[in-house]
C-alpha distance (Angstrom), angle and dihedral (degrees) to the residues before:
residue distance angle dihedral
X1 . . .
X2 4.05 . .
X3 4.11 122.4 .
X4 3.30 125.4 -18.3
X5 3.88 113.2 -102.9
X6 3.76 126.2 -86.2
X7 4.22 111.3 -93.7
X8 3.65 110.8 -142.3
X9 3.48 102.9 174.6
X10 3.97 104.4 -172.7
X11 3.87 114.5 101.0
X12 3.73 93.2 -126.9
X13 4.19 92.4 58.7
X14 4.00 83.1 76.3
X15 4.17 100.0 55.1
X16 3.13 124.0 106.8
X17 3.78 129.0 162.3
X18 3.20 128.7 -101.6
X19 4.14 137.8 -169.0
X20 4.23 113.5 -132.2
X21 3.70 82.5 -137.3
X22 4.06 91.0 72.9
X23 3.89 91.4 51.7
X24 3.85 103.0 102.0
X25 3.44 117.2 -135.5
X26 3.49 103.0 -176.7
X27 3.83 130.0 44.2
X28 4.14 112.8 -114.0
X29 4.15 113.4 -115.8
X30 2.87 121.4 -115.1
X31 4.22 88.8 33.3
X32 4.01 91.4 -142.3
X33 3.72 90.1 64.5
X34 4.33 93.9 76.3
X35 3.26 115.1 110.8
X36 3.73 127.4 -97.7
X37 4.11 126.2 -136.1
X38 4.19 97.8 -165.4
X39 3.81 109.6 -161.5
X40 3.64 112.0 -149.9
X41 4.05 127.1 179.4
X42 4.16 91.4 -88.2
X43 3.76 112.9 6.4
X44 4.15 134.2 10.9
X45 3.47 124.8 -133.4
X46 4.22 122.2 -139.2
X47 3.93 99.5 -125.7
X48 3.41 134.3 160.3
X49 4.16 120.9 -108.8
X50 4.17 95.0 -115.1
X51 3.75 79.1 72.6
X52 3.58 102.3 70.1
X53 3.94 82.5 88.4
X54 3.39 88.3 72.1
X55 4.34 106.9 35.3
X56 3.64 90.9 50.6
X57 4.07 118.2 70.1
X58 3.51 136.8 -132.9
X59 4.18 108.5 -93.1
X60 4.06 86.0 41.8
X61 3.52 115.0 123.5
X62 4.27 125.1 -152.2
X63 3.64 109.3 -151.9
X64 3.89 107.3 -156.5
X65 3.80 128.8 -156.3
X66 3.91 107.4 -131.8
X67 3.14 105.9 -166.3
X68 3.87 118.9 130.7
X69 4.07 120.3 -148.1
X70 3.91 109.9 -118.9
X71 4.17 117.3 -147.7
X72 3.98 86.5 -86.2
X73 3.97 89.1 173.1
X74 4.09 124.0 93.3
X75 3.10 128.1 175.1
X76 4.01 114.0 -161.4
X77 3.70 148.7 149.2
X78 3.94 128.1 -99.2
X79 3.86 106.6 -143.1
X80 3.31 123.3 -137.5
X81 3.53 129.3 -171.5
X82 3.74 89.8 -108.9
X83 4.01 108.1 15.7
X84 3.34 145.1 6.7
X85 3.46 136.4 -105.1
X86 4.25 131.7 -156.5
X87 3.47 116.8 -115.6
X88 4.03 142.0 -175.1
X89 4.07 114.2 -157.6
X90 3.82 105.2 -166.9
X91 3.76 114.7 -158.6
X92 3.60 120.9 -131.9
X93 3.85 116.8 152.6
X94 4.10 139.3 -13.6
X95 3.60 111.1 -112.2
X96 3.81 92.1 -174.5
X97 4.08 132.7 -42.8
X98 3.38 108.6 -27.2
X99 3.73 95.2 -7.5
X100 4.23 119.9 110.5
X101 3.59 137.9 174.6
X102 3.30 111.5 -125.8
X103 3.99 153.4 -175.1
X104 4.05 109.2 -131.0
X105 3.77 128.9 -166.5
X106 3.04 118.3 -135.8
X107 3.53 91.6 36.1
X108 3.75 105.1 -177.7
X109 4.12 90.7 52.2
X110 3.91 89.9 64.0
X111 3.53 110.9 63.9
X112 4.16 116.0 156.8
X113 3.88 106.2 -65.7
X114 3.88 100.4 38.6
X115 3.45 123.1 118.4
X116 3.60 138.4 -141.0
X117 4.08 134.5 -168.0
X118 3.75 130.2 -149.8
X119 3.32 124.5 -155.8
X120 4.39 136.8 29.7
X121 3.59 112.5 -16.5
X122 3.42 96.1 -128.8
X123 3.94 88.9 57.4
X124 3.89 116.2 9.4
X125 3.98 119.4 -160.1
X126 3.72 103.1 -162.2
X127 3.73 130.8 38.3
X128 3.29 129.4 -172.2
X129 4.46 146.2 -155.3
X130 3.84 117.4 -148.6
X131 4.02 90.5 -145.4
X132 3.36 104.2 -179.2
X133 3.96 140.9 -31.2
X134 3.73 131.8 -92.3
X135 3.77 118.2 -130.9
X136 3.94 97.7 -178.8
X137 3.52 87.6 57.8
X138 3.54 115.5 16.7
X139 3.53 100.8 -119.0
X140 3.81 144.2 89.7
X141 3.56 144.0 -78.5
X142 3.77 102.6 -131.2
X143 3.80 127.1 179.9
X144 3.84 128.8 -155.0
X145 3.39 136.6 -132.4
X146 3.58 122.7 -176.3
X147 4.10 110.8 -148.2
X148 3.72 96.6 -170.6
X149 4.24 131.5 62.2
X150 4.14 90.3 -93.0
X151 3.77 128.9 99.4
X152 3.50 119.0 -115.1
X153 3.69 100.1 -105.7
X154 3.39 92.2 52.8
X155 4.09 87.2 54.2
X156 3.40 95.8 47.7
X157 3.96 92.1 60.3
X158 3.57 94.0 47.1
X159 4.30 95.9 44.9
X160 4.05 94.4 27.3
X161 3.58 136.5 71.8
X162 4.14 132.2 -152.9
X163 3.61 103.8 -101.3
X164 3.96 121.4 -123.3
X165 4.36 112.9 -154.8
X166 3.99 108.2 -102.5
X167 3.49 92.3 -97.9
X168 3.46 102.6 73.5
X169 3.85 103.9 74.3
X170 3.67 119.6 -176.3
X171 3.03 98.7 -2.8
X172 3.70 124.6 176.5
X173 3.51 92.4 -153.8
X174 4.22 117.5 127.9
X175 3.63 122.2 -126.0
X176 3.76 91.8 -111.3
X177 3.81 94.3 59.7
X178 3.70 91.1 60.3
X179 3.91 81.3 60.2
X180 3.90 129.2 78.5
X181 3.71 116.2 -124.8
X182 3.93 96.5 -113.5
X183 4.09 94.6 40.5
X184 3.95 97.8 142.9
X185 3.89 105.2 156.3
X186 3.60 117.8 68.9
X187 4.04 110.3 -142.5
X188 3.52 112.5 88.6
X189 3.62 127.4 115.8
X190 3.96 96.1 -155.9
X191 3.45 132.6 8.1
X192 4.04 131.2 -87.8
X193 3.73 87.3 -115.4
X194 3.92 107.9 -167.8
X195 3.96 85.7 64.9
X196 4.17 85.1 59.2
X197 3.46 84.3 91.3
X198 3.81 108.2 57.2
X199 3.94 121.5 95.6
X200 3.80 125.9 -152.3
X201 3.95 84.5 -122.3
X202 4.35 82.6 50.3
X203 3.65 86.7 49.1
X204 3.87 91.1 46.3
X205 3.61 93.2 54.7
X206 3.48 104.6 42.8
X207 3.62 92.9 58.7
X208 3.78 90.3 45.4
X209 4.03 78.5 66.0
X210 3.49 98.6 59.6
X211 3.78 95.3 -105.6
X212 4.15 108.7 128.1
X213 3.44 131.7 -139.6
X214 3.81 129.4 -146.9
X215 3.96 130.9 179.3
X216 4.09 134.5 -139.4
X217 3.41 125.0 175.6
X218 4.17 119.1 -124.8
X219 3.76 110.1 172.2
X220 3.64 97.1 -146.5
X221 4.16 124.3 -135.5
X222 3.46 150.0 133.8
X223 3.54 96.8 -32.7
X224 3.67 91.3 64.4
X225 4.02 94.1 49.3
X226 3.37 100.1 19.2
X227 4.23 102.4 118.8
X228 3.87 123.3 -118.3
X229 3.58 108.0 -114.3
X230 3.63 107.5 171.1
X231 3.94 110.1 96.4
X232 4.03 81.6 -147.8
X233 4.20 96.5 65.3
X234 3.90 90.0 -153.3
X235 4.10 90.3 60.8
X236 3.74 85.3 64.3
X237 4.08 114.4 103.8
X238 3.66 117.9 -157.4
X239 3.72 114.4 -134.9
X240 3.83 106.5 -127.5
X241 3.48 126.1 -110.9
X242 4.01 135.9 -153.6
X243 3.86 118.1 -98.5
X244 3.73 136.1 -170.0
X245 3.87 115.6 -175.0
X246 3.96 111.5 178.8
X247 3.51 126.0 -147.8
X248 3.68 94.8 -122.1
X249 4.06 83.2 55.7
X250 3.91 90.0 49.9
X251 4.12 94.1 43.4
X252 4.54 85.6 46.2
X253 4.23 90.7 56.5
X254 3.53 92.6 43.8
X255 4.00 96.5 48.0
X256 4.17 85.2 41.4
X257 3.86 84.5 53.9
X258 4.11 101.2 47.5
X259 3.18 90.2 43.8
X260 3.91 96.0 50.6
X261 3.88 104.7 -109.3
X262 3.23 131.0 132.3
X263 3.94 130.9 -109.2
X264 3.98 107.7 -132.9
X265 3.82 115.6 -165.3
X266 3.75 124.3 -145.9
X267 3.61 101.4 -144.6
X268 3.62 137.1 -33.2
X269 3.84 103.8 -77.3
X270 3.75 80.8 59.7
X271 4.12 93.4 49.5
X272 4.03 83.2 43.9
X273 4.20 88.6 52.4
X274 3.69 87.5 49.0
X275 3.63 105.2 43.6
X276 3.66 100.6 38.9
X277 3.99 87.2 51.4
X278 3.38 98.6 68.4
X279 4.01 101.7 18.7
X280 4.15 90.7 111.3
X281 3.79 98.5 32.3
X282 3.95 154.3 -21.1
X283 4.23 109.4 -10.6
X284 4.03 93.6 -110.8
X285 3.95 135.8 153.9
X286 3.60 101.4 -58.9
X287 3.78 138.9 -166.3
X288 4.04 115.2 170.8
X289 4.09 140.5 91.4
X290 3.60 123.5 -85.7
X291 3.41 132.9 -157.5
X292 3.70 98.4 -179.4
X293 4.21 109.5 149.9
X294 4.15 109.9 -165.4
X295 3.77 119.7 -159.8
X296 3.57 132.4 163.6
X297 3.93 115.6 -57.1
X298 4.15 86.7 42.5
X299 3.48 117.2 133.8
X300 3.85 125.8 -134.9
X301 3.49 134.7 -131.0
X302 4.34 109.7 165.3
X303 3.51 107.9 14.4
X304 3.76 129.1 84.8
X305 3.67 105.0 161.6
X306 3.81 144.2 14.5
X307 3.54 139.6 -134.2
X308 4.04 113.9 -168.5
X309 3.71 158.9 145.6
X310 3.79 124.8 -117.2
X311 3.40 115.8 -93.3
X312 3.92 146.5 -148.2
X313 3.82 122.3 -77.8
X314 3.68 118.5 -98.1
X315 3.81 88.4 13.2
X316 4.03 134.5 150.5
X317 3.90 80.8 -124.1
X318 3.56 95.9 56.9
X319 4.42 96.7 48.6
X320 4.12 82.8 49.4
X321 3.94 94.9 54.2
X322 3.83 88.5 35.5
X323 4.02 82.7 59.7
X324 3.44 89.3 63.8
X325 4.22 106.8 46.5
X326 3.60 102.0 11.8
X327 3.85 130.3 -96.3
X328 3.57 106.0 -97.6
X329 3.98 90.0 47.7
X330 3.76 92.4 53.3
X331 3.44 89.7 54.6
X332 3.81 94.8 50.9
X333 3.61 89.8 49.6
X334 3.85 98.9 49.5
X335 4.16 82.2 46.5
X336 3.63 85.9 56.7
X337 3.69 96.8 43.4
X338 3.81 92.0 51.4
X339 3.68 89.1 47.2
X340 4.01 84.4 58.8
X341 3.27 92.0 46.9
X342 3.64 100.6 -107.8
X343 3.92 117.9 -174.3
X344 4.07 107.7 -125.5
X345 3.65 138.5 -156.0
X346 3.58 134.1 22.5
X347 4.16 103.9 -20.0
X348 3.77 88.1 30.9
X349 3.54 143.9 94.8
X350 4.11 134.3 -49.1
X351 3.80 148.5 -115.1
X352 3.42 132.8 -146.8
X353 3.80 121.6 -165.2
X354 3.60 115.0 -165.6
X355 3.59 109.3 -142.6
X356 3.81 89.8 -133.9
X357 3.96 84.2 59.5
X358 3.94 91.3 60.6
X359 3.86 113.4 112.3
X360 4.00 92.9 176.4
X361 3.69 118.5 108.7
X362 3.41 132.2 -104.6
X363 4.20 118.1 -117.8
X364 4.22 99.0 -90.6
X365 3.71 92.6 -124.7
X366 4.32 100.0 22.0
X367 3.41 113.0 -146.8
X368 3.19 103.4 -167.2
């Protein structure tokens, strides 16, 4: 696989500039149609994503994060004994039944005790405690408690609304597009973008080719988006995230491996899922959180290739893909992609690393 890539460790080594033009706003239609940036050992290619069908071979196997975003966003009222106040309750994780962890705005109005309602004035749904604050995250420890005949989840799609990242502004997008098209598990707090892009007709055809699919479940939150900022990258502590890995996922990887295909991840939640599963032992059905953060100099034990979007400056996102090709060649390829006028970030364009094009090392002794 060559030398292991570069580690620059300072913050700044992974900025790169970026015009607001290239931040898509809107999701393409049909989704297959984005364009492609292929990353061979030597060169890249500008293709379009249809043609995965035909760079990936017949014994490969796509390992898809199925996760499906839940209507994270509420918008409520602190009450007051006097007045009412405005407030957005940002879901992150459940703590326990009824419990979340959550981002708040405004922040310094919801200290533990306050309360907040959900709902019509005149006849609120869904109240809820501030219990205590979060210092990892900033945020709040909220719990619910539903005030008509309805169970929560049910509430929460009829008061909340599927969150889109800050820089998408007025977007016309629906909340559906912000979904993949084989999201099953309601828990994540933002979608696994790279598999945006994939059509059941895609999906169809792929497998017609001989190239397998398996799932995992990553509930994605603020550990995937949450920003890096420690100057020194390996001060940064990832927040950890849920993870489901079947058996049937497990026994698909291994079979792919014996029999000398490759393992293709869609997107770096899914690479995270992988990794983290088997980075203290034997890959095996797994459910648990992980917390595992990959920068350059990490070794790799499960995947081969990745599929993804590209991602924010200075971001976790950006070390873990720079793990895989180098830093100084990512760069040089999202400089070329912005000189084609690439779209970036969650609705925008893809990248395909060839496994062939990975310079990272391999775990000494693989475990998995």
């Amino acid at each position: 696989m060559g030398s292991t890539p570069e580690l620059d460790q300072t913050l700044q080594a992974y900025d790169y500039p970026l015009p607001e033009t290239l931040i898509a706003q809107t999701p393409l239609v049909p989704r297959d149609r984005s364009r492609l940036l292929v990353v061979q050992p030597a060169v890249h290619q500008h293709r379009v994503f249809q043609d995965l069908v035909m760079l990936l071979q017949p014994g490969d196997l796509l390992v898809f994060n199925d996760t499906r975003v839940i209507p994270a966003r509420l918008i409520g009222r602190k009450i007051n004994p006097t007045l009412t106040q405005p407030v957005e309750v940002f879901l992150l994780e459940p703590r326990k039944p009824l419990t979340w962890l959550a981002l708040v705005k405004p922040g310094r109005r919801l200290k533990p005790g306050a309360q907040i309602e959900f709902g019509p004035p005149e006849q609120p749904l869904l109240r809820a405690v501030v219990l205590a604050t979060d210092e990892d995250t900033r945020g709040r420890v909220i719990q619910f408690e539903p005030l008509v005949d309805q169970p929560f989840e049910d509430l929460l799609e009829q008061l909340g609304e599927v969150p889109l990242p800050p820089y998408i502004q007025d977007s016309g997008a629906q909340p559906e597009q912000y979904q993949t098209v084989y999201a099953q598990h309601p828990g994540a707090v933002a979608a696994p973008t790279a598999g945006l892009h994939f059509t059941p007709e895609l999906l169809d055809h792929l497998q017609a080719q001989g190239i397998r699919q398996a799932r995992l479940t990553l509930h994605v939150g603020i550990g995937t988006f949450r920003p890096v900022e420690t100057d020194d990258i390996l001060q940064h502590h990832m927040h950890s995230e849920w993870v489901n890995l079947p058996a049937t996922t497990v026994d698909a990887i291994k079979a792919t491996k014996a029999a000398g295909g490759r393992v293709i991840a869609v997107g770096t939640t899914v690479t995270r899922a992988l990794e983290g599963a088997c980075h203290n032992g034997p890959l095996t059905a797994w459910q648990g959180r992980t917390n595992l953060f990959i920068y350059p100099g990490y070794q790799w034990r499960v995947v081969d290739g990745l599929i993804t979007n590209f991602h924010l400056p200075k971001s976790s996102l950006l070390m873990l893909v720079s793990a895989l090709v180098g830093r100084e060649r990512l760069l040089a390829l999202y400089k070329d992609a912005i000189a084609h006028q690439y779209r970036f970030y969650s609705f925008g364009d893809a990248m395909l690393i060839l496994p062939e094009a990975v310079i990272a090392e391999r775990a000494p002794d693989p475990v998995c």
